[in-house]
C-alpha positions in Angstrom: 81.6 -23.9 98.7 83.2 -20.8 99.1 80.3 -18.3 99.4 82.6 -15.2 99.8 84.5 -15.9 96.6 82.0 -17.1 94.6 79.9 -14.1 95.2 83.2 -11.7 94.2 83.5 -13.4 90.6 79.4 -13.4 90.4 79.6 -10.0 90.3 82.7 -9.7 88.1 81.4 -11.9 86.0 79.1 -8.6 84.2 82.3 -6.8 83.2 84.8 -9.5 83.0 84.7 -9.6 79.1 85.3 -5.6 79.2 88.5 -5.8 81.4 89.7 -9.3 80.0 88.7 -9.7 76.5 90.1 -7.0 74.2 93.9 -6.4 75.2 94.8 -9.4 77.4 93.5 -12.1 75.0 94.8 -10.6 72.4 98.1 -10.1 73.6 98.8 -13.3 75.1 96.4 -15.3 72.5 99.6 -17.1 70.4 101.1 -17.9 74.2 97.8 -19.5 75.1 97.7 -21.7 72.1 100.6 -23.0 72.1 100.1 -24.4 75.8 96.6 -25.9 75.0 97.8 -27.5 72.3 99.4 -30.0 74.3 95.8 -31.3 75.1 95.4 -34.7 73.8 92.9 -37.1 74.2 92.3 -38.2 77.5 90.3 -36.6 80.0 90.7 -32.9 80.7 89.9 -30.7 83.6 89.6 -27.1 82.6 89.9 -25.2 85.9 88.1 -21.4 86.5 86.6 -21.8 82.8 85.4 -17.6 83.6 83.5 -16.5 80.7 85.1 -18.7 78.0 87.3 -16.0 76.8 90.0 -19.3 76.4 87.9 -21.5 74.5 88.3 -20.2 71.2 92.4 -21.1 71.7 91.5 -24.7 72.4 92.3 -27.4 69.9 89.4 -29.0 68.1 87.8 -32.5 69.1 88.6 -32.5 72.6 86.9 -34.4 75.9 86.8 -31.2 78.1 85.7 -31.0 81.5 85.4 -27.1 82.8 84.4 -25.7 86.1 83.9 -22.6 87.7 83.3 -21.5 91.0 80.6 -18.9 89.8 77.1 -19.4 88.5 77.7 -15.8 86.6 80.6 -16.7 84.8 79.6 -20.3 83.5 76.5 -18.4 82.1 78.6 -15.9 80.2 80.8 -18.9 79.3 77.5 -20.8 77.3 77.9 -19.4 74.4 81.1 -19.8 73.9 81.5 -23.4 74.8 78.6 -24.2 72.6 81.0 -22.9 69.4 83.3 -25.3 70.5 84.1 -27.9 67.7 84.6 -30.5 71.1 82.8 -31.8 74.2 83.0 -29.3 76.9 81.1 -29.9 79.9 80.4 -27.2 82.1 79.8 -27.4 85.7 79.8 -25.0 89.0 82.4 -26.0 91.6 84.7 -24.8 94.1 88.0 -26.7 93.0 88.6 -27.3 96.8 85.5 -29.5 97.1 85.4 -31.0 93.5 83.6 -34.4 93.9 85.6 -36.4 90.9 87.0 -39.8 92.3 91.0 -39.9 92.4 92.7 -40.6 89.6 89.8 -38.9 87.1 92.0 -37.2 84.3 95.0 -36.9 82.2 95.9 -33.5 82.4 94.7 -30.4 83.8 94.6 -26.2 82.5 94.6 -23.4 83.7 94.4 -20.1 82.7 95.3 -16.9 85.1 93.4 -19.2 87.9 95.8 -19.3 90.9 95.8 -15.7 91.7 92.2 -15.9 92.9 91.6 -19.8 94.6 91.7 -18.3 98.5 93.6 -21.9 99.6 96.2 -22.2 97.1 97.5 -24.9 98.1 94.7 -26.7 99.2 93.5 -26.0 95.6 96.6 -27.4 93.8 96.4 -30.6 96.3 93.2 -31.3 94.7 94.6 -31.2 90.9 96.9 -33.3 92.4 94.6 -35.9 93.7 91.9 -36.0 90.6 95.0 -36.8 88.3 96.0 -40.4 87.1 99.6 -41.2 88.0 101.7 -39.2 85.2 99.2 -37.1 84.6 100.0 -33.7 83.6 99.0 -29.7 85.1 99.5 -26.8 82.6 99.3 -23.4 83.7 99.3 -20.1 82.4 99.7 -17.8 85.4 100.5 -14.1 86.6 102.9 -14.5 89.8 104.9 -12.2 92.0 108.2 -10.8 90.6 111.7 -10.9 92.5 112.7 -7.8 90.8 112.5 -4.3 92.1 110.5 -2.2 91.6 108.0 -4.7 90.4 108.2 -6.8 93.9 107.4 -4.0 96.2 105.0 -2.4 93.7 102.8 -6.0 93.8 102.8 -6.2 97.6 101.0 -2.8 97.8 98.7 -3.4 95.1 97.9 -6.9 96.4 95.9 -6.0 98.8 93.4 -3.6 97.1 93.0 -6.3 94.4 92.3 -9.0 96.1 88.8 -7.2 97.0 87.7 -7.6 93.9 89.7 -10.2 91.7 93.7 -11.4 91.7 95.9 -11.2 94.0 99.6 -9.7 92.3 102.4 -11.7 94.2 101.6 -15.2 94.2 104.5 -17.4 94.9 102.7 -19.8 92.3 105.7 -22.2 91.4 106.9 -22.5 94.9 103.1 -23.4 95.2 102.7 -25.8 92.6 105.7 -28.0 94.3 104.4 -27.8 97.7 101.4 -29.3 96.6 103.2 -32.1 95.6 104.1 -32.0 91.6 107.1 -32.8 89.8 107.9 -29.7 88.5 108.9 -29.9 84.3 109.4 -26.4 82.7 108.7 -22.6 83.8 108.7 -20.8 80.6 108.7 -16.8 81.0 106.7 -15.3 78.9 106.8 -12.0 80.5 109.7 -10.7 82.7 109.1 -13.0 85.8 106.0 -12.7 85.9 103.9 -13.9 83.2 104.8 -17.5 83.1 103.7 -21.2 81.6 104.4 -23.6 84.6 104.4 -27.5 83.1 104.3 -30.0 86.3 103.3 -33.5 86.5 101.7 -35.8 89.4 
């Protein structure tokens, strides 16, 4: 378990619905839904479930399994989940030490996750491994740009907010094949930087 990071979103987790839940979700709310509702009825990993702020964009009747790396979040998250006309099973885990057996699910979500996991690509090797052959990864991600000024305006801020939540110039598609996935569809949803990354194992 990552002690350090867990105890940065533990602390975030009191004012995460402040900064996240009003603008953000709204904005990128008909985005969102239309990526989860690829979920289908298999088994699904829900990685970084924060405090639920996504579950209301989830399709009904699903088999839902969402982790966190904080105890704070999941908390905040309860409330939520229990809404949730579905199964959603909450647990605390650090996605680099998840103890699922290979081969677990059918697809796997995530949701403005792999900005924050410290290992990236120790992270994504792990979706990797818990997925069943063909298995799908949906992502909705914030990434570095490779347009200027946005570029050089993201490395500066990066450090600063990686203290306390995302890092700004992720590489994250670059990433996502490194890790070993089949890479189907980057859709931009804003500039180059807001983005839906479809892969598959």
């Amino acid at each position: 378990m990552d002690l350090v990071t867990k105890a940065k979103w533990d602390k975030a987790s009191a004012n995460f619905d402040v900064m996240a839940g009003y603008g953000p979700e709204k904005r990128w709310e008909p985005v969102k839904r239309s990526m989860f509702s690829k979920m289908g009825d298999g088994r699904i990993l829900f990685l970084a479930i924060g405090t639920g702020l996504d579950v209301p964009f989830f399709p009904p009747g699903r088999d839902i399994t969402a982790i966190d790396i904080s105890d704070g979040m999941i908390e905040k998250a309860r409330a939520r989940v229990a809404r949730y006309d579905g199964e959603i099973k909450l647990q605390q885990m650090d996605v680099h030490d998840m103890p699922f057996e290979d081969d677990s699910f059918d697809q796997v979500f995530t949701s403005c996750t792999f900005c924050s996991v410290p290992r990236l690509i120790e992270g994504l090797k792990a979706l990797h491994r818990v997925l069943k052959p063909g298995g799908e990864l949906h992502m909705f991600e914030h990434t570095g740009s490779r347009y200027f000024p946005f570029s050089l305006m993201m490395n500066l801020m990066t450090p600063l907010t990686r203290r306390v939540g995302p890092e700004m110039n992720r590489t994250t598609v670059e990433n996502v094949k490194a890790a070993g996935f089949e890479l189907d569809e980057v859709q931009h949803v804003y500039l180059d930087v807001v983005k839906i990354i479809s892969a598959h194992v």
